[in-house]
C-alpha positions as CSV (number, residue, x, y, z in Angstrom):
1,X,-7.9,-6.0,1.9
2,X,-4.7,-5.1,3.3
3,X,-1.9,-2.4,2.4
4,X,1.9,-3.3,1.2
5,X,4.4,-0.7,-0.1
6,X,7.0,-2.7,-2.2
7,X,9.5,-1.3,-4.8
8,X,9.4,-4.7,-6.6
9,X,6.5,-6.7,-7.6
10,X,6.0,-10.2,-6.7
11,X,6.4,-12.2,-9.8
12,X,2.7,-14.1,-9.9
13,X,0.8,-11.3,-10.2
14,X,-2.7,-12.6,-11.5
15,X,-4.3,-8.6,-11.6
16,X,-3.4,-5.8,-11.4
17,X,-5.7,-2.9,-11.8
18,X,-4.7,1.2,-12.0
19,X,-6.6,2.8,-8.7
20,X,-5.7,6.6,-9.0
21,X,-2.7,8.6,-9.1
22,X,-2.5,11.0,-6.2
23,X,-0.2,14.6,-5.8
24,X,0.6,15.6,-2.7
25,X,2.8,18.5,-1.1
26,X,3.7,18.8,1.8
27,X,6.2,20.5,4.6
28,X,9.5,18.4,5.8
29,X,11.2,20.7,8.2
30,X,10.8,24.2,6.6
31,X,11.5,22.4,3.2
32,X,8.0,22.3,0.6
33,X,8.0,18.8,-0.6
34,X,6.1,16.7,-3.3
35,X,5.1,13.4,-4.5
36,X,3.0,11.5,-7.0
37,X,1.4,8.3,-5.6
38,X,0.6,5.7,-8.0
39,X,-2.2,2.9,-6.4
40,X,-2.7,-0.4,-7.9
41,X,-4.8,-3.0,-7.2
42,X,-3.2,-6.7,-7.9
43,X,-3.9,-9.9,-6.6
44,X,-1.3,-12.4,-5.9
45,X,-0.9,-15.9,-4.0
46,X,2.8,-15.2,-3.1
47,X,1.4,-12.1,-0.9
48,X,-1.9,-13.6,-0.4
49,X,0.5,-16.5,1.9
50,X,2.4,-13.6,4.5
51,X,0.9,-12.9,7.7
52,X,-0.4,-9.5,8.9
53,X,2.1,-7.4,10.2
54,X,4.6,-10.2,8.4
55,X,7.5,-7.7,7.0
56,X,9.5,-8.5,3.8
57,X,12.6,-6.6,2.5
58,X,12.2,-3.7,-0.6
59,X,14.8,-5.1,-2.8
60,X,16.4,-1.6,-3.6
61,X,17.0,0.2,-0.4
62,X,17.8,-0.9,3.4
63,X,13.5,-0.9,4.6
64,X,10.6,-3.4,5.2
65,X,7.1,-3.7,3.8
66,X,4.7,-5.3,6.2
67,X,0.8,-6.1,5.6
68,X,-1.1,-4.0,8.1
69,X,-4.8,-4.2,8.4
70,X,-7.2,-1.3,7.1
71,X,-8.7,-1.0,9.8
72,X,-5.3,0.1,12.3
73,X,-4.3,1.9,9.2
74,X,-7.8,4.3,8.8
75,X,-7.2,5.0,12.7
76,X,-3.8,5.9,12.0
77,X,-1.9,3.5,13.4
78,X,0.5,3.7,11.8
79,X,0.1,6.5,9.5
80,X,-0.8,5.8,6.4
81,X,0.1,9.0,3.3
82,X,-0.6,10.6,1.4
83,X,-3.9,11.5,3.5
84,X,-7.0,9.7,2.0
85,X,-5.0,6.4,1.1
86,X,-6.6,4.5,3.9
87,X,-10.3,5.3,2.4
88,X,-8.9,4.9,-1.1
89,X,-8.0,1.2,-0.4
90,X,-11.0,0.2,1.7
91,X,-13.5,1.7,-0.9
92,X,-11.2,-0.7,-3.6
93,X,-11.0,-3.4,-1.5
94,X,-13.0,-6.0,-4.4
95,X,-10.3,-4.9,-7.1
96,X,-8.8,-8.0,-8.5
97,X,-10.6,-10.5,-5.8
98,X,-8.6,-8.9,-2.7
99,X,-8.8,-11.1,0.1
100,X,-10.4,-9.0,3.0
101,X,-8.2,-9.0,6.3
């Protein structure tokens, strides 16, 4: 099972499966902020085929996404948020047929 943020989907998704929807708030400095997570499960051969640590462009904005491995992510390396998310994907790691890596 691995992580990916992406603002667009890759188009050959075979699954996808709701996982929870998370609120968090939070303190940027001196500033109270918030956000709602939304975790999906979905399986796909087109991200299935990137290496780990392999990063890939969000279409909308000027960052990366990049597969990183759950277990460097529940030590924290790098930091994964909200806190939980790390545990929330390993305990959902058979959603959709996930490959383990």
């Amino acid at each position: 099972m691995r992580a990916l943020s992406l603002t667009s989907a890759p188009r050959d998704l075979e699954c996808t499966a709701t996982r929870a929807f998370l609120e968090t708030a939070f303190d940027v400095d001196g500033r109270r902020g918030h956000e709602v997570v939304h975790v999906f499960g979905v399986a796909s051969p087109q991200l299935d085929e990137l290496d780990i640590g392999a990063e890939i462009p969000v279409l909308d904005n000027h960052r990366t996404a990049r597969w990183i491995p759950l277990d460097a992510l529940r030590a924290g390396d790098p930091p994964f948020h909200p806190v939980g998310m790390a545990e929330l994907a390993a305990a959902r790691a058979v959603a959709c047929g996930a490959r383990q890596a």
